[in-house]
C-alpha positions as CSV (number, residue, x, y, z in Angstrom):
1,X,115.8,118.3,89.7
2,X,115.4,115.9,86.8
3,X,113.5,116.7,83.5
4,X,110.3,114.5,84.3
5,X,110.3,115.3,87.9
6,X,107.2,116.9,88.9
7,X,106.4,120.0,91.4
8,X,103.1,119.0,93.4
9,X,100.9,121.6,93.4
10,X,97.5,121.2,95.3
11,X,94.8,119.7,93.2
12,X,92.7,122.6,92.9
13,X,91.9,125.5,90.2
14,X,88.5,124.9,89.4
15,X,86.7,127.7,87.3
16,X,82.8,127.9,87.3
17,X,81.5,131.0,85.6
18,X,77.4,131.5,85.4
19,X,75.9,134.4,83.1
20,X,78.8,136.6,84.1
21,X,78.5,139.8,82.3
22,X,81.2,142.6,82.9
23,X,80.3,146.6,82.0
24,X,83.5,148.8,81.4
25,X,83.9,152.5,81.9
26,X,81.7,155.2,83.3
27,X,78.4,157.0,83.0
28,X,77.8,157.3,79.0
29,X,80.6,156.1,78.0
30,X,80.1,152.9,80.1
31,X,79.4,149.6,77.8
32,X,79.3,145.7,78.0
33,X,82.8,143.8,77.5
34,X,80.9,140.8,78.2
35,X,77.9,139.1,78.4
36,X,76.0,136.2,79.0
37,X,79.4,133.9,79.4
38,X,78.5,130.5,81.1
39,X,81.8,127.7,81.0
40,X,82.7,125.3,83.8
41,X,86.9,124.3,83.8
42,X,88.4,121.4,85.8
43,X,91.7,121.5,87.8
44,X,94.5,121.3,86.0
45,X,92.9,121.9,82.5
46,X,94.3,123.7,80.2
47,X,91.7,126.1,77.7
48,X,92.9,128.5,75.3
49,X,90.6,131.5,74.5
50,X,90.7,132.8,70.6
51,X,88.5,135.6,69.3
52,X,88.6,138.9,67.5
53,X,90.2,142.0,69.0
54,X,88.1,143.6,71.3
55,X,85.8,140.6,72.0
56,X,86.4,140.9,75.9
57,X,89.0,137.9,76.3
58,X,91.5,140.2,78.3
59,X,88.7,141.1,80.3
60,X,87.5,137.7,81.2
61,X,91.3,137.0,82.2
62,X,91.5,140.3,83.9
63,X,88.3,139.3,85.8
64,X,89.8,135.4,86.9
65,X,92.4,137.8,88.6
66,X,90.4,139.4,90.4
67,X,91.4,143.6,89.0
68,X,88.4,143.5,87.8
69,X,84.6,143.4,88.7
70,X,81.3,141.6,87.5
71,X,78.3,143.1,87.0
72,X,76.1,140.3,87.0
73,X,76.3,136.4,87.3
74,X,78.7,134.3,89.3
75,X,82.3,134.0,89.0
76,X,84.2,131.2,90.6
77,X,87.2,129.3,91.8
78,X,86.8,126.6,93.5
79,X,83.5,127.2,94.8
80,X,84.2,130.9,96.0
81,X,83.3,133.6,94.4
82,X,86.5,135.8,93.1
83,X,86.5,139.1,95.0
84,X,89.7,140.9,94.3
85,X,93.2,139.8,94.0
86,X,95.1,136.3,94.8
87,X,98.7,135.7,94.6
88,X,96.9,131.8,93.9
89,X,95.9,133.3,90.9
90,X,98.9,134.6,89.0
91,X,98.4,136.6,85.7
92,X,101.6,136.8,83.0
93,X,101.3,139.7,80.2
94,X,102.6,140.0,76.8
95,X,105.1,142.4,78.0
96,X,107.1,141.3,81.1
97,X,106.8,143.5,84.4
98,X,109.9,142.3,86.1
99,X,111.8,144.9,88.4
100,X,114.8,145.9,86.3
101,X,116.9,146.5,89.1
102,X,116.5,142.9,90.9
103,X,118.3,139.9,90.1
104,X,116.8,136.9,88.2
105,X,116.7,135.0,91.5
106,X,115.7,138.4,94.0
107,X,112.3,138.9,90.8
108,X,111.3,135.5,91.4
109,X,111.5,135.4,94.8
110,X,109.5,139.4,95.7
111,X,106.3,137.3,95.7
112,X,107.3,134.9,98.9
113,X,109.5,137.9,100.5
114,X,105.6,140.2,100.3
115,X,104.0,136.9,102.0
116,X,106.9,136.9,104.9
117,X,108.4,133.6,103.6
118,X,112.4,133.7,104.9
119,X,115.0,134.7,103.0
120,X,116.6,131.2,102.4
121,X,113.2,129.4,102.0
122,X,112.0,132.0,99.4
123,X,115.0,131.3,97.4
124,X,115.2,127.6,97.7
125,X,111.4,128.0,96.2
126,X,112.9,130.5,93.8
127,X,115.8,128.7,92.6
128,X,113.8,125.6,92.4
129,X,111.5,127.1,89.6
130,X,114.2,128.7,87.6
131,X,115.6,124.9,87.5
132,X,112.1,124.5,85.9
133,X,111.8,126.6,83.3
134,X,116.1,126.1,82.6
135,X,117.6,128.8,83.8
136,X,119.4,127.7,86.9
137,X,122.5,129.5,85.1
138,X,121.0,133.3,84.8
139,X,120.1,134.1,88.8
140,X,122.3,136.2,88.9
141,X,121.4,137.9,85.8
142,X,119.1,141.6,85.5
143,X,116.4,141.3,83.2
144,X,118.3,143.8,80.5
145,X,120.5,141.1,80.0
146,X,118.1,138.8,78.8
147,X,116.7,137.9,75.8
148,X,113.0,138.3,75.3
149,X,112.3,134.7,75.3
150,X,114.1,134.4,78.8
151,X,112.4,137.4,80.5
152,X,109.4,136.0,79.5
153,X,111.0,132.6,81.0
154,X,111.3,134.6,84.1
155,X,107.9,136.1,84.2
156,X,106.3,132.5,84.2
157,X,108.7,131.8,87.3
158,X,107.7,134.6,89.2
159,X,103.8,133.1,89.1
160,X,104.9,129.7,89.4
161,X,106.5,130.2,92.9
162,X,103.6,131.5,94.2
163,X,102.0,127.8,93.6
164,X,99.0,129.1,91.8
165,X,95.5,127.2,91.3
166,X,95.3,129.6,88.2
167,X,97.8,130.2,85.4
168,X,96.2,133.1,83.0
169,X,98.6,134.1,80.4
170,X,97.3,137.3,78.5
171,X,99.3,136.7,74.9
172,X,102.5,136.0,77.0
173,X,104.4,134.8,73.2
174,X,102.9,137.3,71.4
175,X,105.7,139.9,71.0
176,X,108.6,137.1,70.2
177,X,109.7,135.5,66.8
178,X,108.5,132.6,65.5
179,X,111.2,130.5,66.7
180,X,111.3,132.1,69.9
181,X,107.8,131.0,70.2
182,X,107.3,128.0,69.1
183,X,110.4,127.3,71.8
184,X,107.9,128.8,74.4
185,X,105.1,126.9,73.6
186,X,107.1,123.7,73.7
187,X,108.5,124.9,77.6
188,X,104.9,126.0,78.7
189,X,104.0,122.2,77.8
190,X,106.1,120.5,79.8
191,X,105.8,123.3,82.3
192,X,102.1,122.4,82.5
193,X,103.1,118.5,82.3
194,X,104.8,118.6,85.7
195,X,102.9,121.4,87.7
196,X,99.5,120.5,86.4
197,X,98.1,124.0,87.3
198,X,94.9,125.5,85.7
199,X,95.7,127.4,82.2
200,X,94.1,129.9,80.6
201,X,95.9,130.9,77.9
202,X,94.4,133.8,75.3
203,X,95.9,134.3,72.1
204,X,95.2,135.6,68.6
205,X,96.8,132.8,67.2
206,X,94.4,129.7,66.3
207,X,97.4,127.3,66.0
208,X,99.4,128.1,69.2
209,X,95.7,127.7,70.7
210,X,95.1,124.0,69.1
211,X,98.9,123.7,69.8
212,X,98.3,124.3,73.5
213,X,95.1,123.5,75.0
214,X,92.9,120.5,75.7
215,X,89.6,122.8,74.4
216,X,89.6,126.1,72.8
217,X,86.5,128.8,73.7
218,X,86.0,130.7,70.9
219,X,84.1,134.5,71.7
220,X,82.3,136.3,69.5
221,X,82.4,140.1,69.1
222,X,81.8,142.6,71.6
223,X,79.7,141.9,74.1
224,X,82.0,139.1,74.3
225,X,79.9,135.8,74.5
226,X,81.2,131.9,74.3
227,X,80.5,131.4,70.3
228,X,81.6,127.2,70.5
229,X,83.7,125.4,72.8
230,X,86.3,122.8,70.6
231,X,87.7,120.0,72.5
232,X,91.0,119.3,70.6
233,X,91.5,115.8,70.2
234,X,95.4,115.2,69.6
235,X,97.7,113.1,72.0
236,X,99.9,114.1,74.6
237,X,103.1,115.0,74.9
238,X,102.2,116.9,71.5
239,X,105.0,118.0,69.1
240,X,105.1,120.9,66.3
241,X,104.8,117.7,63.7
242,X,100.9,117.8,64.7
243,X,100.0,121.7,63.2
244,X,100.7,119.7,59.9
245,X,98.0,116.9,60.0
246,X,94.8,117.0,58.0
247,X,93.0,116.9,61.4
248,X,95.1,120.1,62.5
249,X,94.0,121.8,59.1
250,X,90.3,120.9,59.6
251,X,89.7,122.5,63.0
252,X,92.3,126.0,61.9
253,X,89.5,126.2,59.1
254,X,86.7,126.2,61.1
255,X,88.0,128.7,64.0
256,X,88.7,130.7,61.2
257,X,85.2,130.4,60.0
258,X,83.7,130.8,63.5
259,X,86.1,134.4,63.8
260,X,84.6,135.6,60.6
261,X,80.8,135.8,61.9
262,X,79.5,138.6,63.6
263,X,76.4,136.7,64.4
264,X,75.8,134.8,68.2
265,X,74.6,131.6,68.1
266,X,73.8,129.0,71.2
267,X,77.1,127.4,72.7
268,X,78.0,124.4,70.8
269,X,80.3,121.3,71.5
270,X,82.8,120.0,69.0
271,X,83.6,116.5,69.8
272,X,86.4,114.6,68.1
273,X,84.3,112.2,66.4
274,X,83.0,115.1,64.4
275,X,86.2,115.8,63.0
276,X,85.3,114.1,59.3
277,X,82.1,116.6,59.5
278,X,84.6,119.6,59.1
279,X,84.9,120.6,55.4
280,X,89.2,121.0,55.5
């Protein structure tokens, strides 16, 4: 497979969420994660969530997935409400879950073998996504032999054979080193670039999210509601060179202020052409 060739995945992976509010645990203990979140995503976007520990953005993901329930409001993809589970909507964690005693090539292909997909057809699928994300050379590898970087690698496979409408990607970078990282980031890009899935990416870190993401949803505190949506205005294909602009600097300072408020105020809209309103 060449560099720029491109996987066609269906053109799907819409997300339309109306005053969703999600309660966690039981009886007196029970409390609300979220509330109040209203946000409408189009196929193939990609949106990065950023807000303070705590603030529900785990949940939300954990509730696009389908493991978890809403108490009130509407939550959709692609017109249906989500009721439980999908393999169309695949879920990577900070911490990779990959069965330590299968191969590279036997982890990525355990999703196709549970949907009765033939041995050679689920690894033609499974090889062809390994080629993706570069490691057509390690199929025959166990994840202990791995760096951290490739597991992860690996874990991203594993949801991309499935063909998902939905990418969610709970902190996936979060427990490598910088350079590690930035390496990912760069690979989830041109991932993206090719597959044009649905992302929704949450992360601590305000630069990996203007990095990333064609808008970032900030949440305030618990309950989690949408503080401001940012649509972040620079090129693509981006490079690292951009977290060094003035205009990079202007909207890190004002997620930071946002993260720093514990009040809730009505959604707001950052538009590029506000940019030069943003003290830097």
């Amino acid at each position: 497979m060449s560099g720029q060739e491109r996987i066609a995945f269906s053109d799907t992976g819409r997300i339309d969420a109306h005053n969703v509010a999600i309660r966690l645990g039981r009886g007196e203990k029970a409390f609300e994660a979220i509330s109040d979140v209203t946000l409408s995503i189009k196929p193939g976007e990609f949106v990065c969530l950023i807000g303070p520990s705590g603030c529900g953005k785990s949940t939300l993901l954990g509730a696009l997935a389908g493991h978890i329930g809403v108490a009130h409001g509407e939550l959709k993809v692609d017109g249906d409400n989500v009721k439980g589970p999908h393999p169309e909507r695949g879920i990577v964690f900070q911490h990779h879950t990959l069965f330590p005693w299968k191969s590279v090539l036997n982890n990525v292909a355990f999703g196709p073998k549970m949907r009765g997909i033939g041995r050679k057809e689920r690894h033609r699928r499974a090889k062809e996504i390994l080629e993706l994300v570069g490691l057509q050379d390690f199929i025959h590898r166990y994840p202990k032999q791995l760096s951290g970087g490739m597991q992860q690698r690996v874990e991203i496979a594993r949801v991309l054979v499935n063909r998902p409408r939905l990418l969610l990607m709970d902190e996936p970078f979060g427990a490598l080193d910088a350079l590690t990282r930035m390496h990912m980031q760069e690979l989830l890009l041109d991932l993206w670039s090719r597959v044009r899935t649905t992302i929704i990416f949450v992360t601590h870190d305000i630069d990996e999210a203007l990095f990333l993401a064609d808008r970032v949803l900030v949440m305030s505190h618990r309950p989690g509601r949408i503080l401001e949506e940012i649509k972040v205005p620079f090129a693509r294909p981006r490079s690292a060179e951009v977290s060094v602009t003035p205009e990079f600097g202007a909207l890190k300072h004002h997620c930071m202020s946002l993260l720093h408020t514990r009040t809730v105020s009505p959604l707001r809209r950052l538009e590029p052409l506000g940019l030069e309103n943003i003290e830097a």
